[in-house]
Structure formats: C-alpha cells, structure tokens
N, C-alpha and C positions, 0 to 999 in steps of 0.2 A: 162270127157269131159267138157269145159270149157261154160258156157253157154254164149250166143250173147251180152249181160249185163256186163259179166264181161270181154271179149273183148273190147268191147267199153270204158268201166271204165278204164281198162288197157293203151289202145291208148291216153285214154284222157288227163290221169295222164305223159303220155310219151310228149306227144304236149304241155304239159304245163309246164314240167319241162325241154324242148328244149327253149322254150319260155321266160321263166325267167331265164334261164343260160345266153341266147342271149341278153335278156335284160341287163343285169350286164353287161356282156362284154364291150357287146354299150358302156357302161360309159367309159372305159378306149378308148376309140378309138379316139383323138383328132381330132376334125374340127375345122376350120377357127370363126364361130360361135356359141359361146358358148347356151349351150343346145339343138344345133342340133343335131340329130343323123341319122342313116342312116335307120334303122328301122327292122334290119336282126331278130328282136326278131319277128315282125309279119309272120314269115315262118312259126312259128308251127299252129298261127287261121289261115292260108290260108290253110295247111295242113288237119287240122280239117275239114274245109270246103268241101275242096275236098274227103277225104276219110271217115271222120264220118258223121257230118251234124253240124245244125247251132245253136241245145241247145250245143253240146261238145263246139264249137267252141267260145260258148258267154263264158263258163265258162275257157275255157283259158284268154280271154283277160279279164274276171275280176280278175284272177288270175295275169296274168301280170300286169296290172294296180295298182292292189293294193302289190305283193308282189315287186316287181320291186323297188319303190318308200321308201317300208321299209327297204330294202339292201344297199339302194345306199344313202338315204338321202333326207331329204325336203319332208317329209311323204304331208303335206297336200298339198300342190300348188303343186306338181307334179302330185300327186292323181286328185287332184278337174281338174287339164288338160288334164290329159292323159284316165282315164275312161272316159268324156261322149266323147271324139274325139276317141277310141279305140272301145268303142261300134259303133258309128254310122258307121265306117270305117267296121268293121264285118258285119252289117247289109245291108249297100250300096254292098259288095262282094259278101256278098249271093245272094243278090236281084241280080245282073250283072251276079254271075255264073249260076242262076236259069233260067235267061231271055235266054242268051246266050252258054250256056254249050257245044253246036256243031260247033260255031262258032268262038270261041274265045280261048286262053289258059290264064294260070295264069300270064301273063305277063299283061296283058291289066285290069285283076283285081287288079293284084296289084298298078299300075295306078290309078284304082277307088278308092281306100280303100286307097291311098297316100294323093288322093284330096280331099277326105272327110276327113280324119284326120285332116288336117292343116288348112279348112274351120273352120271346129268345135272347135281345136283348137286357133283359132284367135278371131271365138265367144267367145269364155267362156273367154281369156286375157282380150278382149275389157272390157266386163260387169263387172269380178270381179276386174281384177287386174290396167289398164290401161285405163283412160277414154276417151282420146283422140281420135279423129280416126284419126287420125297422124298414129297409127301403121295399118292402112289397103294403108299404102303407102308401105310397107315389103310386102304386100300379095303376088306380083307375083311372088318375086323372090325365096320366101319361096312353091309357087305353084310348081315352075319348078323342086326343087328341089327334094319336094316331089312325085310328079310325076313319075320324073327319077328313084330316090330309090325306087317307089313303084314299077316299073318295074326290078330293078335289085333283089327286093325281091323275085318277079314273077316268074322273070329267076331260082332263085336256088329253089323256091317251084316245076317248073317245072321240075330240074335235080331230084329233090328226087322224085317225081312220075313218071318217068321213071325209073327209079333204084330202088323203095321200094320192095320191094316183099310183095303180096298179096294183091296190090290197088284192091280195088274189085270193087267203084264205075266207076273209071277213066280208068280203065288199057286200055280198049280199044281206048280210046281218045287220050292217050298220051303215045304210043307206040314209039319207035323210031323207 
C-alpha cells in the first residue's frame, strides 16, 4: 500500500513535468509579440492547487520557472522574470481559492494568477531591466491579455477536474 507521502510526491512530480512539457511547448506557439505566451504551462500549479495544496504547488512553479528557462534559452532574465511573477501569481490563487473555493471556479483564478503575473512581471522589467516608465504604458494591454489567458488556463484546469479521476479535494465542486 502506497503511503499518503508518496501519492502526493507522485502527483507532484506528474503536475510538474505537465508543467514544464507545456512550458516548452509555449515556446514554439507564435504570437504577434514576441515573448508573449499564453500561459497553458500554469495548468499543472492550478492543478496542484486544486488537488494537492499550495507547498506541491510552490514547488512546480519553481520547477517551471527554473527548468523552463534552461530548455528553451536565456537561463537568467527569463529566470530573474518568470520566478518572483510565478511565485506571486501561485500565491495570489491560493489566497483567491482559499477565500473563495464555493464560490468561484478555476476560471476566475486563473484570472487572478494572470494579473498578478504580468503586475510582477512589469515590476521586476521596470527595476532591473528597463528604467523608463514609458513601459507601464504596455501595462493594460498586456493586463487584458493576461487576464483572458488566465481564464482560458481556468477553463482547461477546470476540464481536467471534471474528468480526473480521484479529485478528492474538489470532486464535489466541480461535478458536471
């Protein structure tokens, strides 16, 4: 019999090598602006979220954060942007699923965890890389953006906890 420890170790490692596969992917997916991407790699920390809790969930997106970055290229400024707006964006979802959890589905976190990413990540451009605030004239439309993607993240975190088998924390909330 498997103990509760190494289920969860198990999930963890599964959520974070969905995560960093999605991550890569991202890269080959062309948009309009370069280094945008749509965000499909934050499904496994939403997942996390929902089904394990929110230490598994920190250690995916440092997972992502840091392996993502070494796959695809530009180890350090992609690093130094994407962890502390990855972290904070896990932390604001928790916080939102933990306030909210009867009220709301993963669609409207993913939303949060959109808008806090690209917040944080516009901090950390401005101070290290960009000194002007000339680029907090981008911020809305890179908001909107994020936003919407964080909702469509939502939507397919939500298809798979409908259809996972043995959600144990959620099953009842997101029955269809």
């Amino acid at each position: 019999m498997q103990s509760p420890d190494s289920k969860k170790l198990a999930l963890t490692g599964l959520f974070a090598a969905l995560t960093v596969s999605l991550g890569v992917f991202e890269t080959f997916i062309a948009l309009p602006v370069p280094g945008v991407r749509i965000g499909l790699s934050n499904v496994g920390i939403m997942l996390c979220l929902y089904i394990i809790d929110l230490p598994a969930a920190i250690y995916v997106a440092i997972a992502k954060s840091i392996l993502v970055p070494l796959l695809t290229g530009n180890l350090i400024v992609k690093m130094s942007i994407s962890l502390p707006a990855t972290l904070a964006a896990t932390l604001a979802m928790a916080l939102f699923i933990f306030i909210t959890i009867k009220h709301t589905s993963p669609l409207s976190a993913g939303s949060v965890g959109g808008f806090v990413h690209i917040i944080v990540q516009f901090f950390v451009v401005k101070n290290l890389y960009i000194k002007s605030d000339a680029i907090y004239n981008l911020l809305p439309y890179f908001t909107l953006f994020s936003v919407l993607t964080g909702a469509i993240t939502g939507y397919i975190t939500l298809l798979i906890l409908r259809n996972f088998p043995g959600v144990s924390k959620c099953t009842s909330t997101y029955k269809k």
